[in-house]
N, C-alpha and C positions, 0 to 999 in steps of 0.2 A: 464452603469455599467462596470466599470476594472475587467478585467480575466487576469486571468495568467495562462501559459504553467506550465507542471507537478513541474518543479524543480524553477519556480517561477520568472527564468530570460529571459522572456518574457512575456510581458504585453499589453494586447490588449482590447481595445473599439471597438463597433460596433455604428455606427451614420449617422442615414439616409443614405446607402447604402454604407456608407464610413466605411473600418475595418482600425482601427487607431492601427498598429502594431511595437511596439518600444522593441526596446534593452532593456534591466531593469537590468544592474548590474553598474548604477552609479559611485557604488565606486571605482571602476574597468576602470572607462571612457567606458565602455560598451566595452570591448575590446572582443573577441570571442574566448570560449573554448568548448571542446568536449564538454559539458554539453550543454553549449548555443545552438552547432548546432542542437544538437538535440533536444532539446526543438522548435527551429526555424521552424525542419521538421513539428514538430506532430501540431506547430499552423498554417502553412501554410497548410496541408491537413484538419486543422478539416475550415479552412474557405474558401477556394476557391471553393465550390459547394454550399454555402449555398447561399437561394435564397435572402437574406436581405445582402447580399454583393454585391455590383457591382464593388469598386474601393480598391485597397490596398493602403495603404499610409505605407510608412516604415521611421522610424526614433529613434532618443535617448532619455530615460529618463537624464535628467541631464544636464550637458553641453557640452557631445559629442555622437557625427556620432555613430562612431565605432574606439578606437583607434587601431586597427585591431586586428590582433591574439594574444591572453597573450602567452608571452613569457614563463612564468612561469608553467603553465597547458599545452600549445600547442606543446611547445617544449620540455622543461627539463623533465616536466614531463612524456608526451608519448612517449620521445623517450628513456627514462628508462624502458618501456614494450617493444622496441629492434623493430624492421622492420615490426611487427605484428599490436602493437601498434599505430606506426606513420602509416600505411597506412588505418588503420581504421579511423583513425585523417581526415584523407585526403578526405578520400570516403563521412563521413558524410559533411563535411564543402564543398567540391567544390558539394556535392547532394542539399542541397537545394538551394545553387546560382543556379545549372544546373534547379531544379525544378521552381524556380522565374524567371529566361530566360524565360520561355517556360510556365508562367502560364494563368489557365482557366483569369483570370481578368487585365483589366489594374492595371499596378501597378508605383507609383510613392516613390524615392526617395527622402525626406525631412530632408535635410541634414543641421541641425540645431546647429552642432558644429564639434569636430577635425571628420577628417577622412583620417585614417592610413592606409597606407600597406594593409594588407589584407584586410579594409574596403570597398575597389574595388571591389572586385568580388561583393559584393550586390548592388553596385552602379550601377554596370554595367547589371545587371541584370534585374532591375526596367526599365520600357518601359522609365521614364520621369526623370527628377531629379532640385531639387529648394535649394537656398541653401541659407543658411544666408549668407549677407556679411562678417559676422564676424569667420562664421566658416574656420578650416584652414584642408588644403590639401595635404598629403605628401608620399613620399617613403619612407619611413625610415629606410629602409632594410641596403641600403647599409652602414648606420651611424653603423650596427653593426654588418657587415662582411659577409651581406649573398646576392645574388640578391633580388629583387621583386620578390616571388612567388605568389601563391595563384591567377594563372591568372592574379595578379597585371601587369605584363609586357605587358600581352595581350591586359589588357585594354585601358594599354598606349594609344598602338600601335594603336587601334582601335580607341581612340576618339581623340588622339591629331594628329596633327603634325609632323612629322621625328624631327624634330630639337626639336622640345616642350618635347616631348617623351623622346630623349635621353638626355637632361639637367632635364628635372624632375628624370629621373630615377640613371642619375649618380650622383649630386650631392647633393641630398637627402636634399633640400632645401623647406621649407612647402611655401605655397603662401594660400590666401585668398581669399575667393568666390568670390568675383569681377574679380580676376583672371581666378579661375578655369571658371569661365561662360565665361569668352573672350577668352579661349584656348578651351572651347568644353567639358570640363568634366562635366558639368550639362547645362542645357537651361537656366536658369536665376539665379542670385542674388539680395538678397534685407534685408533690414533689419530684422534683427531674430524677433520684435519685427511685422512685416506683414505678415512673410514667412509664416504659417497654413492660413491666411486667404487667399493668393495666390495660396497653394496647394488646399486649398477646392474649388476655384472658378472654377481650371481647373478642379478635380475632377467632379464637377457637370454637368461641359461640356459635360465630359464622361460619365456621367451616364444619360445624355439624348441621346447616341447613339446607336445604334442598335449594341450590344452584341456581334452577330456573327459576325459581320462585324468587328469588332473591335480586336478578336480575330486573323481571318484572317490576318488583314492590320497588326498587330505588329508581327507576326511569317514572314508574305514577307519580311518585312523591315529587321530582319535577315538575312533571309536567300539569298535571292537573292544578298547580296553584296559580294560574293564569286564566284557568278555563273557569266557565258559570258550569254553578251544580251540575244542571244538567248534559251538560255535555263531558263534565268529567265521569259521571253516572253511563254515558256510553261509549267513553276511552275505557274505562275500567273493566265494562263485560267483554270489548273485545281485549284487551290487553288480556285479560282470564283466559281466554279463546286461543289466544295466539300463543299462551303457554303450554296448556294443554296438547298443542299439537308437538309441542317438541318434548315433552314431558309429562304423559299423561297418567302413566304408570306411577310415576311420585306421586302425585295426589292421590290417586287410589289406593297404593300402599301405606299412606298417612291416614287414612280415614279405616282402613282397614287394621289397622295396630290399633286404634284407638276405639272402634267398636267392637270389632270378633273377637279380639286378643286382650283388651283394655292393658295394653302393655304401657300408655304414657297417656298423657294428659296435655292437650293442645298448650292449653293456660299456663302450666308447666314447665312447659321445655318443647322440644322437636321430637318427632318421632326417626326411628334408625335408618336412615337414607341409603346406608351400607347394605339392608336386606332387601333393597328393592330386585337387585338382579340376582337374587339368590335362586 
C-alpha cells in the first residue's frame, strides 16, 4: 500500500523488508525543494527503525532521478527570504543526504531516469546505486553560471577520476548510465525495463545479512578512506568492538554454522541469521 510524506511529494511502499522510497513531484522531473527536503527528512526517520524495513531503495516517480534543485523554489524563491532563508534552504537539503550517508539500513540508489546537479548528493549518499541505461547524468550548474554545489563537486571528486571529474564538471555535458557505470558514478547499468528487478535481487542479498554487521562494514568504507593505514587499522578493531557489543551472538552463530555444522561457506554466501534466536 502507497503512503505519502505530509506535503504528498514523497511516496513510499513497504514490500517484504524492502521500503520502496521515490521522489513524487513528476511534473517537476522530481527536482528538489524546501518542501521535498523536508518531507524526505520526516519519511526517512518515520522508517529507518521500523522492524519490517531492512533495505531502502530510493528512486523517481515518472521519468527522472532527480533533476536536482528547482531553481524556481531553491533559489529565487529562498533567496528572496535574504541569508536567513537560503541557509535554512541549505541546512534541511544537505541534513537529510548527511542523514542517508550515515543511515540505520543499507540503502540503495535506483536511479531510473535524469539525474541533475544537486541529485548527487542523494546519490552519493545511498551505500549502492543501479541505474537505467537510459537515464542521464549531468552537472548542469555550470550551463547557467554557478559551480556544482550541493556537494555535487565533492562527489565528483570522490567517485570519479581527476580528469572524469573535471570534464564532467566544466563542461556541463549529460552522459548516460552506461557511461556513468564505467566512470564509477553507480555499480551497474541495465535496462530501465530490469533495473527494480536487479535492485530487489541485491536488496535480498542484503536482507539475508546480519544487520549489525552491515551497519558496521558501510560506515568503515566511509570513513577509513580519509584516515592513514594506521589509524584506520585502529577504527576498525574498535568498530569490530563496538559491534559485538550490540551483536555478539551473530557472530558467533556465523562461525558456528560454518565450523560444527559446515552448513554454509563464508566465501559463499551468509550463514542463516533467522537461527540465531532459535
Amino acid at each position: 500500500m502507497t503512503e505519502t510524506s505530509t506535503n504528498g511529494v514523497v511516496a513510499y511502499d513497504v514490500e517484504k523488508g524492502i521500503a520502496w522510497v521515490r521522489f513524487n513531484r513528476p511534473d517537476k522531473r522530481n527536482a528538489m525543494s524546501p518542501t521535498l527536503n523536508r518531507d524526505m527528512m520526516e519519511v526517512i526517520d518515520a522508517l529507518e527503525f521500523r522492524d519490517d524495513v531492512g533495505v531502502l531503495v530510493l528512486s523517481g516517480e515518472g521519468p527522472a532521478w532527480s533533476a536536482g534543485m528547482d531553481l524556481k523554489e531553491y533559489f529565487r524563491e529562498t533567496e528572496a527570504q535574504g541569508l536567513g532563508g537560503t541557509r535554512k534552504a541549505q541546512r534541511e537539503s544537505y541534513g537529510w543526504w548527511r542523514r542517508l550517508r550515515w543511515y540505520q539500513k543499507p540503502t540503495i540508489a535506483m536511479v531510473n531516469g535524469w539525474c541533475f546537479g544537486g541529485g548527487y548528493g542523494p546519490l552519493f549518499a545511498c551505500d549502492l546505486a543501479f541505474a537505467a541505461e537510459e537515464a542521464k547524468f549531468g552537472l548542469s550548474e555550470i550551463n547557467w553560471g554557478i559551480l556544482p554545489g550541493g556537494g555535487a563537486t565533492k562527489v565528483a571528486t570522490e567517485l570519479l577520476p581527476f580528469r572524469k571529474a573535471m570534464y564532467h564538471a566544466m563542461m556541463g555535458e549529460n552522459i548516460d548510465g552506461r557511461t556513468a557505470a564505467d566512470w564509477g558514478l553507480v555499480n551497474e547499468a541495465l535496462p530501465l525495463a530490469d533495473l527494480k528487478d536487479r535492485v530487489t535481487e541485491v536488496a535480498n542479498v542484503l536482507l539475508a545479512k546480519n544487520p549489525v554487521a552491515l551497519k558496521a562494514t558501510k560506515d568503515a568504507v566511509r570513513r577509513v578512506g580519509i584516515m592513514s593505514y594506521d589509524d584506520a587499522e585502529d577504527y576498525l578493531v574498535r568498530a569490530q568492538e563496538a559491534a559485538n557489543s550490540f551483536d555478539d551472538d551473530g557472530r558467533k552463530e556465523g562461525i558456528r554454522q560454518f565450523i560444527d555444522e559446515k552448513s554454509y561457506k563464508p566465501g559463499l554466501g551468509a550463514y542463516d541469521k533467522d537461527r540465531v534466536k532459535a
